[in-house]
PATOR-370421 format. One record per residue (C-alpha): x, y, z; residue number from 1. Coordinates in Angstrom, 3 decimals. Each point is the difference from the previous one (the first is absolute). Layout:
BEGIN
PT; X; Y; Z; NUM
...
//
This chain:
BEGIN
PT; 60.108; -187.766; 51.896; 1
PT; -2.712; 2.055; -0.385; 2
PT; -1.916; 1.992; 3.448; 3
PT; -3.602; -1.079; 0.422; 4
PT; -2.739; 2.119; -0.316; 5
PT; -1.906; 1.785; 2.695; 6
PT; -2.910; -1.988; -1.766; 7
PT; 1.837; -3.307; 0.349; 8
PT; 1.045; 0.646; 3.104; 9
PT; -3.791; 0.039; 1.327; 10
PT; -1.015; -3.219; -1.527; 11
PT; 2.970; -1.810; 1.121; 12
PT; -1.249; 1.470; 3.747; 13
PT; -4.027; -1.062; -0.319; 14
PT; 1.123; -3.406; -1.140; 15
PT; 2.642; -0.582; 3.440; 16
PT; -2.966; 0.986; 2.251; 17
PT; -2.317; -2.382; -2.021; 18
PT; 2.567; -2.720; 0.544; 19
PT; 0.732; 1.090; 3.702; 20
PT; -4.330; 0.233; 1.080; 21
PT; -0.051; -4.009; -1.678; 22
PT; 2.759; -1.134; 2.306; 23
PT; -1.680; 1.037; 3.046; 24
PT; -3.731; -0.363; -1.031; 25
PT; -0.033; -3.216; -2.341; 26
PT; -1.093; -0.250; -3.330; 27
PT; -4.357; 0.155; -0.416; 28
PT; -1.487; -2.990; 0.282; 29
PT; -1.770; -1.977; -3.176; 30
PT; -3.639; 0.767; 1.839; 31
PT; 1.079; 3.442; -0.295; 32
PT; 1.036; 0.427; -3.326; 33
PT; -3.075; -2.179; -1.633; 34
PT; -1.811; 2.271; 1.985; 35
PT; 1.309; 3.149; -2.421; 36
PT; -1.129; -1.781; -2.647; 37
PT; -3.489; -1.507; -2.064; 38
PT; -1.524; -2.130; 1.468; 39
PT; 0.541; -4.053; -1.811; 40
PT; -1.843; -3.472; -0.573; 41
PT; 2.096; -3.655; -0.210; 42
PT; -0.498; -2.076; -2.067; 43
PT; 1.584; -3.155; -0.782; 44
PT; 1.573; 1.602; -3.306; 45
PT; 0.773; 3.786; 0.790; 46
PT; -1.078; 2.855; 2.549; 47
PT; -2.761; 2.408; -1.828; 48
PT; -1.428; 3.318; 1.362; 49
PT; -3.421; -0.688; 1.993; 50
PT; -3.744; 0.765; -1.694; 51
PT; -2.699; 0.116; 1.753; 52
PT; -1.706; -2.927; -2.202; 53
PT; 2.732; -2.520; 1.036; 54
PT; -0.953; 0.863; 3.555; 55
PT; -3.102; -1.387; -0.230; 56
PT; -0.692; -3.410; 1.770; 57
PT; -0.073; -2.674; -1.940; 58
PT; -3.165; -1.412; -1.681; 59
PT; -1.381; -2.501; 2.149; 60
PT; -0.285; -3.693; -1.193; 61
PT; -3.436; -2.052; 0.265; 62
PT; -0.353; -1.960; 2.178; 63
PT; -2.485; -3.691; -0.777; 64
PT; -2.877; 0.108; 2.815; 65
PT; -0.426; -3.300; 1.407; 66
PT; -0.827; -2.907; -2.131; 67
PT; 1.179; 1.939; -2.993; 68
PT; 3.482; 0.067; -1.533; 69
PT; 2.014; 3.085; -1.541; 70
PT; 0.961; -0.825; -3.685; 71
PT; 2.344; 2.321; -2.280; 72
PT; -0.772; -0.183; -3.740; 73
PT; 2.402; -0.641; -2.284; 74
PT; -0.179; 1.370; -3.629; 75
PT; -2.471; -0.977; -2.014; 76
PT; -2.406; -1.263; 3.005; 77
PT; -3.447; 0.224; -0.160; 78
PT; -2.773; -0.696; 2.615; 79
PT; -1.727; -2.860; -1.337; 80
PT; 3.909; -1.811; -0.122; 81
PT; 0.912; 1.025; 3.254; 82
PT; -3.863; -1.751; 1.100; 83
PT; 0.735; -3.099; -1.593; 84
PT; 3.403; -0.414; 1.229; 85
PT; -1.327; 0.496; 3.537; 86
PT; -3.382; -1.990; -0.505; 87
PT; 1.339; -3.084; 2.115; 88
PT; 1.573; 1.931; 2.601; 89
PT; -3.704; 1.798; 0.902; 90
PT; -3.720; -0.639; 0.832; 91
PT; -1.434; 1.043; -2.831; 92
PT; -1.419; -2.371; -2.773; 93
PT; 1.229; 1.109; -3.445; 94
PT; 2.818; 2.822; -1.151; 95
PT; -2.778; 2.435; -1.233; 96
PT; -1.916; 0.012; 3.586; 97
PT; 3.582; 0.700; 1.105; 98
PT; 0.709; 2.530; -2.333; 99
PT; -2.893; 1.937; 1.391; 100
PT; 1.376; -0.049; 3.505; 101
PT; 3.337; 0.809; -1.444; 102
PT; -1.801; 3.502; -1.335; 103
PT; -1.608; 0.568; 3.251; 104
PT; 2.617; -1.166; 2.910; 105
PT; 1.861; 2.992; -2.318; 106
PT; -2.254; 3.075; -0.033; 107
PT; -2.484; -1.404; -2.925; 108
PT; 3.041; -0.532; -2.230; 109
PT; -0.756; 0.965; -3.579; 110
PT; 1.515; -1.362; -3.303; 111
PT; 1.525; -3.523; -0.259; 112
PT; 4.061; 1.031; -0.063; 113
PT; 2.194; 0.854; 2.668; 114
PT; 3.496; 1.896; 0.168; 115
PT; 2.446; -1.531; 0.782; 116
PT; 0.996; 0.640; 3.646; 117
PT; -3.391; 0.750; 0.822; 118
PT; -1.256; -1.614; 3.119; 119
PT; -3.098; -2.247; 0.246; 120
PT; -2.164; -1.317; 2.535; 121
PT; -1.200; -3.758; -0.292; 122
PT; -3.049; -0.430; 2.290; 123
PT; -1.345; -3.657; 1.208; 124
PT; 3.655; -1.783; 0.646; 125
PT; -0.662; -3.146; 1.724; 126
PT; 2.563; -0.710; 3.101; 127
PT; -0.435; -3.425; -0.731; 128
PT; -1.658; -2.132; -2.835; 129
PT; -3.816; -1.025; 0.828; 130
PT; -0.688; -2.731; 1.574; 131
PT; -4.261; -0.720; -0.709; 132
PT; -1.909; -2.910; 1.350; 133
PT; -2.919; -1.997; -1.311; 134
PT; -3.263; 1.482; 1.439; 135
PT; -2.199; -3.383; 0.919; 136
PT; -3.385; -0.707; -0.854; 137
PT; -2.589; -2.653; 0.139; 138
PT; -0.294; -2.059; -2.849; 139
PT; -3.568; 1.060; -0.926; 140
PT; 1.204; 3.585; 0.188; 141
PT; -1.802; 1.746; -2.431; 142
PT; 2.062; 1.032; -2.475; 143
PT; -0.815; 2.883; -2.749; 144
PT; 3.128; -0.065; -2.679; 145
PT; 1.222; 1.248; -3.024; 146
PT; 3.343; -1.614; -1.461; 147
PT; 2.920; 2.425; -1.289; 148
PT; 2.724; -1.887; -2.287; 149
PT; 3.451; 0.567; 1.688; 150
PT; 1.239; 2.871; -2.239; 151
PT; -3.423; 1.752; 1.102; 152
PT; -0.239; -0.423; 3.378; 153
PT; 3.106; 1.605; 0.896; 154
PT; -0.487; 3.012; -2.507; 155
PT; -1.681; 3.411; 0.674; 156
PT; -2.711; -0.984; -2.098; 157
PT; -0.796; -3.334; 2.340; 158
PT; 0.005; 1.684; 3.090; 159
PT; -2.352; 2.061; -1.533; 160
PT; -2.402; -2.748; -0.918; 161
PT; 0.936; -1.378; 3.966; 162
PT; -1.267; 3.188; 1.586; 163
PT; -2.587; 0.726; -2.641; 164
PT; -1.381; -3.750; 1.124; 165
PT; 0.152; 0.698; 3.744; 166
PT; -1.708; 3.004; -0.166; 167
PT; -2.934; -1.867; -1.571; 168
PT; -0.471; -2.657; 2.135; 169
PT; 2.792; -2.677; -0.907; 170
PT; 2.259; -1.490; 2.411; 171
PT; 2.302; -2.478; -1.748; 172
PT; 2.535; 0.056; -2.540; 173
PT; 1.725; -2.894; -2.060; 174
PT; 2.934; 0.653; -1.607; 175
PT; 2.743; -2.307; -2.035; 176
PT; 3.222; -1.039; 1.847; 177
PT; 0.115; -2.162; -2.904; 178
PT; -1.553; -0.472; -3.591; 179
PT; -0.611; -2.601; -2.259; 180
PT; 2.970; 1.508; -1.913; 181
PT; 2.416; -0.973; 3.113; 182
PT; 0.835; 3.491; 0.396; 183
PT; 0.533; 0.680; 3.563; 184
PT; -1.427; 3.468; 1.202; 185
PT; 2.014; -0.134; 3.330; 186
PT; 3.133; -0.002; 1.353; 187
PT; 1.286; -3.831; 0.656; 188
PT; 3.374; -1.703; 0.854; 189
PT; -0.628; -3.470; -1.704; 190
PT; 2.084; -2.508; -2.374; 191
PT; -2.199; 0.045; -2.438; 192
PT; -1.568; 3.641; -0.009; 193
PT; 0.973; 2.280; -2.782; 194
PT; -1.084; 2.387; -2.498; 195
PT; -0.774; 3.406; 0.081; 196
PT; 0.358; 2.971; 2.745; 197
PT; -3.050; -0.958; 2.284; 198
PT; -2.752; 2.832; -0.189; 199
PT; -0.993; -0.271; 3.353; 200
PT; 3.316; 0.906; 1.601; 201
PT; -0.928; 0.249; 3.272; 202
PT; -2.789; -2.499; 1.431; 203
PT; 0.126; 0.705; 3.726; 204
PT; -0.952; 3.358; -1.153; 205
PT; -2.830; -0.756; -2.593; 206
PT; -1.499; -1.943; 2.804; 207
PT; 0.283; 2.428; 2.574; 208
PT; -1.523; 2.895; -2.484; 209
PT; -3.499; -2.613; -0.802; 210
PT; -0.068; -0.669; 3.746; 211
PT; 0.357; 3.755; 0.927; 212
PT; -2.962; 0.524; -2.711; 213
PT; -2.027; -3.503; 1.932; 214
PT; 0.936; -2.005; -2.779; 215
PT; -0.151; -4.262; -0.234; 216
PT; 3.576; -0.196; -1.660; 217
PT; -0.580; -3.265; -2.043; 218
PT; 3.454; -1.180; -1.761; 219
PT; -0.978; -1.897; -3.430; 220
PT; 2.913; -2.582; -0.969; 221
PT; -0.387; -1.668; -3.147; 222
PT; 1.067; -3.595; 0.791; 223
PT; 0.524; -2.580; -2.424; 224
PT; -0.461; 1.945; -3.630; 225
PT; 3.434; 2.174; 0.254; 226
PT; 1.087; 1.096; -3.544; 227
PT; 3.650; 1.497; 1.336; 228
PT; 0.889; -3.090; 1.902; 229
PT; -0.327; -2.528; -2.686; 230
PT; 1.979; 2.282; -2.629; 231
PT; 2.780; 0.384; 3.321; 232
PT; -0.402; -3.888; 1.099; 233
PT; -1.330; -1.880; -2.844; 234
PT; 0.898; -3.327; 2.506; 235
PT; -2.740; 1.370; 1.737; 236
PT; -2.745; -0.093; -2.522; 237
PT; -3.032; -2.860; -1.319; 238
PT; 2.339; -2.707; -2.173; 239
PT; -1.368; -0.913; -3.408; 240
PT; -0.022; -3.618; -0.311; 241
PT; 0.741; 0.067; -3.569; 242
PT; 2.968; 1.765; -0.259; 243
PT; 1.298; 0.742; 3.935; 244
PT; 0.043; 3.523; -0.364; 245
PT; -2.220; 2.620; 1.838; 246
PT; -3.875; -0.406; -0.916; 247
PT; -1.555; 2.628; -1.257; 248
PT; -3.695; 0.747; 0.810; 249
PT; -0.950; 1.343; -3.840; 250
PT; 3.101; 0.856; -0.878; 251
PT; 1.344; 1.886; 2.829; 252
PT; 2.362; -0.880; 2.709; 253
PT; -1.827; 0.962; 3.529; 254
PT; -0.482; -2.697; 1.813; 255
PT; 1.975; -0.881; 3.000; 256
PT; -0.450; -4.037; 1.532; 257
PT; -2.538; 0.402; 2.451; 258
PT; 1.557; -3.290; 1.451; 259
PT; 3.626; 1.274; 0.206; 260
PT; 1.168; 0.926; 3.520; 261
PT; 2.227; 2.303; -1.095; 262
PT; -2.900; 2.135; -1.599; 263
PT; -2.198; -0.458; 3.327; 264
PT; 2.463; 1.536; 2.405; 265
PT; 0.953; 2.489; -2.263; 266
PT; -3.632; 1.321; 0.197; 267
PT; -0.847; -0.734; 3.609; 268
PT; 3.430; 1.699; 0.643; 269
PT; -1.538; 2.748; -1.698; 270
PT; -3.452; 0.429; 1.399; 271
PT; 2.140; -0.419; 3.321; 272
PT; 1.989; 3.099; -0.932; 273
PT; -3.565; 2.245; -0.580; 274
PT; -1.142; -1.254; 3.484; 275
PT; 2.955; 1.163; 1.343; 276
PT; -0.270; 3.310; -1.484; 277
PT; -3.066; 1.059; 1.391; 278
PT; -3.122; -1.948; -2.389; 279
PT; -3.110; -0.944; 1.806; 280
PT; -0.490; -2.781; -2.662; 281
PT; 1.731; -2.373; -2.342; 282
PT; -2.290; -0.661; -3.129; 283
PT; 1.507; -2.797; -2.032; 284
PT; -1.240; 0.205; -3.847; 285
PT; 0.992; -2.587; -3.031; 286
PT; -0.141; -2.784; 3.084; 287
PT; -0.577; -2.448; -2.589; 288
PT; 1.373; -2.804; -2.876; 289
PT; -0.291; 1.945; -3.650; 290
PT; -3.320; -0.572; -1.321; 291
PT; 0.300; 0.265; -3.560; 292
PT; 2.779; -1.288; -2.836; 293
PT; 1.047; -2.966; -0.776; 294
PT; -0.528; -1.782; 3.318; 295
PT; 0.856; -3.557; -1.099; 296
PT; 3.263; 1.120; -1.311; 297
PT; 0.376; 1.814; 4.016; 298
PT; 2.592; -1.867; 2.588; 299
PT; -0.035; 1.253; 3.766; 300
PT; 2.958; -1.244; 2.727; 301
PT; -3.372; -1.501; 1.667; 302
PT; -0.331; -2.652; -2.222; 303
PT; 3.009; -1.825; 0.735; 304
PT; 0.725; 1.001; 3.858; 305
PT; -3.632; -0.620; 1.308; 306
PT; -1.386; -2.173; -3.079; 307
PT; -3.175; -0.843; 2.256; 308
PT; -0.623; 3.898; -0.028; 309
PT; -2.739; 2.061; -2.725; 310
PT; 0.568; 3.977; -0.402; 311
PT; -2.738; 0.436; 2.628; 312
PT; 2.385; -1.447; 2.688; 313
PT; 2.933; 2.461; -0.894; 314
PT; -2.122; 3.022; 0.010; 315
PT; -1.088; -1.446; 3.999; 316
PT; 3.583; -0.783; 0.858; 317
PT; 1.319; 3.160; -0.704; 318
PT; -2.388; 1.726; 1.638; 319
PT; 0.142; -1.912; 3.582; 320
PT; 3.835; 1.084; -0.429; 321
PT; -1.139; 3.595; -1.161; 322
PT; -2.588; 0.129; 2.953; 323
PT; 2.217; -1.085; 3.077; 324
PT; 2.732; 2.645; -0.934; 325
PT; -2.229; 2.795; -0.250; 326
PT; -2.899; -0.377; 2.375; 327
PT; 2.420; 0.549; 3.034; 328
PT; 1.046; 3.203; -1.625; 329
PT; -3.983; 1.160; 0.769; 330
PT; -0.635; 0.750; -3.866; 331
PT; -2.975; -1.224; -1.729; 332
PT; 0.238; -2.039; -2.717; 333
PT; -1.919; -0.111; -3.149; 334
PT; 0.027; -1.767; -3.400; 335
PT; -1.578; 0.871; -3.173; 336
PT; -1.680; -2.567; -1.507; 337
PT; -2.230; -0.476; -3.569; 338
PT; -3.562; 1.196; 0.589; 339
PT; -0.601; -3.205; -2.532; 340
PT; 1.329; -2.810; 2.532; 341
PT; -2.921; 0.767; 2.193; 342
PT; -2.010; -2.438; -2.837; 343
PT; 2.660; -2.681; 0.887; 344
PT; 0.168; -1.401; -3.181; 345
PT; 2.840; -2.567; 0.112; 346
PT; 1.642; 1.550; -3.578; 347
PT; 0.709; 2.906; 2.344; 348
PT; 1.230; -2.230; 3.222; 349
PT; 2.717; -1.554; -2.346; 350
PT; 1.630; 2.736; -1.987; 351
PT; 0.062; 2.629; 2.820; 352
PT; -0.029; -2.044; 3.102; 353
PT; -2.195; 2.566; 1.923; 354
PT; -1.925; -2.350; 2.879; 355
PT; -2.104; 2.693; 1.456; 356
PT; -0.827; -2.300; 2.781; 357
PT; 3.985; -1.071; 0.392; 358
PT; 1.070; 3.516; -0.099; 359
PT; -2.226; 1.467; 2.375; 360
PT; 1.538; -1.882; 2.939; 361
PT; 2.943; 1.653; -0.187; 362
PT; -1.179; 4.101; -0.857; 363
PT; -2.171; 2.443; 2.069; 364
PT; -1.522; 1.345; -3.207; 365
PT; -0.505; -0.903; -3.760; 366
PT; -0.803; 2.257; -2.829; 367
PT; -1.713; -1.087; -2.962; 368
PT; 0.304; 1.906; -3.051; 369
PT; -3.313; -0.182; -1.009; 370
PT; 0.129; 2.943; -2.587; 371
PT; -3.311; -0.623; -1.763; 372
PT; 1.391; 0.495; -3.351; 373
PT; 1.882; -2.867; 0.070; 374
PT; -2.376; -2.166; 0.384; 375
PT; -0.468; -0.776; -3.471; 376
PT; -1.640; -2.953; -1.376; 377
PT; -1.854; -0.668; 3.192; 378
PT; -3.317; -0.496; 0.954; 379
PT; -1.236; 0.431; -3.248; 380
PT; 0.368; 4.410; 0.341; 381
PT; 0.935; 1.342; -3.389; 382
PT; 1.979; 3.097; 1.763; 383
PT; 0.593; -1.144; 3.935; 384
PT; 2.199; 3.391; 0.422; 385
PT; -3.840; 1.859; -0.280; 386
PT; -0.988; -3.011; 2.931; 387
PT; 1.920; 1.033; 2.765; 388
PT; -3.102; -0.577; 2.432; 389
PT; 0.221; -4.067; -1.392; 390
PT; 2.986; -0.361; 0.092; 391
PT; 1.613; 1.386; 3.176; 392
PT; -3.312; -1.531; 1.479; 393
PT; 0.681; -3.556; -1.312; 394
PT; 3.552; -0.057; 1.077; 395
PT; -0.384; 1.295; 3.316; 396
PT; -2.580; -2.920; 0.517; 397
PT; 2.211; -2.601; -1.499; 398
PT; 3.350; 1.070; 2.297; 399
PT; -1.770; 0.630; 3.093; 400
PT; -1.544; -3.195; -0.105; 401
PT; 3.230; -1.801; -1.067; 402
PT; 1.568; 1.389; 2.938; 403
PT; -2.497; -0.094; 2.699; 404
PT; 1.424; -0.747; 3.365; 405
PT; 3.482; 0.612; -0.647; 406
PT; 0.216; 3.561; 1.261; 407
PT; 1.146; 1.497; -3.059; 408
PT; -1.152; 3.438; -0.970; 409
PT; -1.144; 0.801; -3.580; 410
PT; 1.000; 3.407; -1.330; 411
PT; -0.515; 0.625; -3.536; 412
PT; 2.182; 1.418; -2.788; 413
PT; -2.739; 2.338; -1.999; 414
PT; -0.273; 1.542; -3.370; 415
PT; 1.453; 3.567; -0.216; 416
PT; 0.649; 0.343; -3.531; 417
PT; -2.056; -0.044; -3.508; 418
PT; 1.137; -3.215; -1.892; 419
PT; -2.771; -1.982; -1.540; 420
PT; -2.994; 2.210; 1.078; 421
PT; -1.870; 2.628; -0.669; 422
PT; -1.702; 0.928; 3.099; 423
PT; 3.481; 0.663; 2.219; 424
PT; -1.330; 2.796; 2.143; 425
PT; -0.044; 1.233; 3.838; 426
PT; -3.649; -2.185; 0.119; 427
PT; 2.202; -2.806; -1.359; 428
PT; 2.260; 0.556; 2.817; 429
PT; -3.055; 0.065; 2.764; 430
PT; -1.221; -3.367; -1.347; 431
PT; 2.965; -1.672; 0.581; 432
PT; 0.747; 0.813; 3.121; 433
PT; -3.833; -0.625; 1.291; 434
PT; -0.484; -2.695; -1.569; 435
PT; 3.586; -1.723; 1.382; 436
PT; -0.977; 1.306; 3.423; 437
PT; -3.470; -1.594; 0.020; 438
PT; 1.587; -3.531; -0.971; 439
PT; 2.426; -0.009; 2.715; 440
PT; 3.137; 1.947; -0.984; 441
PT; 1.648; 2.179; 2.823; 442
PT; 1.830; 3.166; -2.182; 443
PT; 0.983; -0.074; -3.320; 444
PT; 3.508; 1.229; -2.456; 445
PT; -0.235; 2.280; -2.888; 446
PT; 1.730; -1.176; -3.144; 447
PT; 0.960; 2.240; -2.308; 448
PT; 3.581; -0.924; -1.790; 449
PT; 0.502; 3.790; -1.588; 450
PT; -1.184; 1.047; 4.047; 451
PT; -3.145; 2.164; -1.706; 452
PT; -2.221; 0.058; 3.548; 453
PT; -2.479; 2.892; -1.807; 454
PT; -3.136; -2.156; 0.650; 455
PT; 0.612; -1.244; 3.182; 456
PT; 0.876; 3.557; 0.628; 457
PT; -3.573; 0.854; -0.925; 458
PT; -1.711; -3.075; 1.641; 459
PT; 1.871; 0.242; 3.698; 460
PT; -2.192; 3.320; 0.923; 461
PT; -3.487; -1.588; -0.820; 462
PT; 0.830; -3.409; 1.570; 463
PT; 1.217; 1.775; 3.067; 464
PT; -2.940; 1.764; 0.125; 465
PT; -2.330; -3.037; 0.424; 466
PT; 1.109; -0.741; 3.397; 467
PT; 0.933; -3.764; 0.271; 468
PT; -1.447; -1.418; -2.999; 469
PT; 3.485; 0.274; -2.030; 470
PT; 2.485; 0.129; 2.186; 471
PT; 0.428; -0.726; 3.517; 472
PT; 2.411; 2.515; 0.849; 473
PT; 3.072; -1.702; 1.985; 474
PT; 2.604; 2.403; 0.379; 475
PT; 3.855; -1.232; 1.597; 476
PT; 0.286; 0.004; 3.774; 477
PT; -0.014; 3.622; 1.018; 478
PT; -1.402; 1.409; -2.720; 479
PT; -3.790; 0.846; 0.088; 480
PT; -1.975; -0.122; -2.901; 481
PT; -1.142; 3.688; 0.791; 482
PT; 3.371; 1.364; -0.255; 483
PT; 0.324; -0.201; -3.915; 484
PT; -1.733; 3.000; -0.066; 485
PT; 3.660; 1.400; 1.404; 486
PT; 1.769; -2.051; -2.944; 487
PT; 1.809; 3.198; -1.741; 488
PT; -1.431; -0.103; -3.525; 489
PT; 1.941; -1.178; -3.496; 490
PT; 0.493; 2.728; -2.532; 491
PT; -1.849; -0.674; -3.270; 492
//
């Protein structure tokens, strides 16, 4: 066996006192030794050396204000789709006024698409759905009106027209819960309600917008002429005599039985539903027997449950019904009537079964539409639609005589559009409503079916400006006719 080294020797030594010092002192501890070394990050997958950018806080989240919500976009999202899936959920009207918001609540968002992950402010979330009540008024409330057709009224181009109309004196607006084409523009639970989406999707809040701009919400329901019901229900519809199917008025299939109870309820249910949601008024239109077609060949449930009954006591029947189930609700109602059954002529009594004088016992106001162009044939006038003075004149005579002493109000439906004359103009405008007012009419509606209010537009300023002689100027409880001046203005 080999000696060891003086060299060997040595390391052998320095390696027994190593040994010897650990015995007595303890081996370091594992503070110490990380402490010789870089410093080191966890994470969940492996330990890396510290930079200073992963020492940086984190980025803070947004956080929704109150009455807003926080929303993440997915891929693909855009502003306008994020609006309209939170349309309901909000105060605002339509997905584009919401869209707006949208761009402000966020620092005047620009561009429509968002990354995804990127967070997004949605102003105007309601705690709770509206709730809107009916806003009471006097029967002879003078009412200044323009109608909207249900896909306009709820559309960024109606509530243009709405606020254009209030800023220039108007105080009413009619709009359709339901058409003659049974479509039904709002939201309602009902056997036989169908058809498309509604348009007006949320009525407590259409309401509360016309009352927050001093609005007369009148609800116009179609009644008895209901095109979508009698395709749905054809049990429901005028029987031919001839061959037991449907009757069709020309050719086409819209007429409901005026006599079957099924078809009243539905409707009253209905005009029920828009009083509960907020509408000052119930306007019932087509609240009448068809008028033209083949009316021998016509069979009504009437004629064989109340034999002793004509068409006139149907129309009155339905309406005491109507009348007691909405009056307590504190709406108005109204009924549209034909400007021509002011001449009483008995051709008129039997097809349609309009009794002015039966009908205004159970109404607070009727509307003639006594459009002067559709007075043709009468009176001997070659063109009546360039006679409006005559005409409105003549009927306003003939229904406020036929109605004396019953209490009812007359408020006329007016020409607002061109057909059949050649003098349609803002004067055209003026005459009617002066010459309405100065046979007895309190107010007056606007009819216009494509919602074209351009001369009325024009006419409002210089019939406001004749103090009293046009209008009288009723405004809805709390709201003084001097403060449309503060009406924000529409955009044109």
């Amino acid at each position: 066996m080999r000696r060891l080294g003086p060299f060997c020797f040595a390391i052998i030594y320095c390696l027994s006192l190593t040994f010897i010092v650990w015995c007595i002192v303890g081996v370091p501890s594992a503070a110490a030794q990380s402490a010789q070394k870089p410093q080191l990050l966890r994470t969940t997958k492996t330990t890396i050396p510290a930079s200073p950018k992963a020492l940086e806080p984190p980025a803070l989240v947004p956080v929704a204000p109150p009455g807003s919500a926080l929303y993440v976009a997915k891929r693909g999202d855009s502003i306008p789709l994020v609006a309209r899936h939170y349309i309901s959920q909000t105060s605002y009207l339509t997905s584009s006024e919401l869209t707006e918001a949208i761009r402000k609540a966020n620092n005047d968002l620009h561009g429509s698409f968002l990354k995804a992950g990127q967070p997004v402010v949605i102003p105007g979330i309601l705690a709770i759905p509206i709730v809107e009540k009916s806003v009471p008024v006097a029967s002879d409330f003078e009412v200044r009106a323009v109608y909207l057709t249900g896909v306009m009224a709820d559309s960024d181009r109606g509530l243009r027209i709405i606020r254009r109309w209030r800023e220039l004196g108007g105080n009413a607006v009619v709009f359709d819960v339901k058409d003659s084409d049974g479509v039904i523009n709002i939201p309602f639970d009902h056997a036989l309600a169908g058809g498309p989406r509604p348009v007006i999707r949320d009525l407590p809040k259409f309401t509360r917008f016309l009352h927050s701009q001093g609005m007369h919400a009148i609800a116009r329901v179609a009644i008895f002429r209901d095109q979508r019901l009698v395709a749905a229900h054809p049990e429901l519809a005028v029987k031919s005599r001839k061959s037991g199917q449907p009757w069709r008025e020309n050719g086409k299939l819209v007429w409901t039985d005026p006599s079957q109870p099924k078809v009243q309820e539905y409707d009253i249910a209905l005009a029920k539903k828009a009083a509960e949601s907020g509408a000052d008024e119930i306007q019932f239109d087509y609240v009448r027997f068809p008028a033209e077609g083949d009316q021998k060949d016509a069979s009504f449930q009437f004629q064989s449950a109340h034999p002793e009954w004509h068409r006139t006591d149907v129309i009155s029947d339905f309406l005491k019904h109507a009348y007691a189930q909405l009056h307590p609700t504190g709406v108005l109602l109204s009924l549209d009537v034909f400007g021509i059954m002011a001449w009483q002529r008995p051709v008129d009594l039997a097809h349609t079964g309009q009794d002015i004088v039966g009908m205004a016992k159970y109404c607070d106001v009727l509307s003639p539409m006594i459009y002067p162009s559709h007075f043709f044939g009468m009176d001997g006038i070659a063109r009546p639609g360039d006679a409006p003075e005559h005409f409105i004149g003549e009927s306003m005579e003939r229904f406020e005589k036929i109605t004396e002493g019953s209490g009812v109000v007359i408020r006329p439906w007016l020409q607002a559009f061109r057909w059949r004359t050649r003098t349609y103009s803002p004067k055209y405008i003026e005459t009617q409503v002066l010459t309405a007012k100065n046979k007895g009419g309190i107010g007056f509606l606007f009819w216009n079916a494509a919602n074209d209010y351009s001369k009325p537009f024009l006419a409002m300023p210089e019939m406001r400006a004749v103090r009293g002689q046009y209008l009288r100027g009723d405004e809805l409880p709390g709201i003084a006719h001097a403060e449309l001046s503060s009406v924000p203005a529409a955009k044109q």
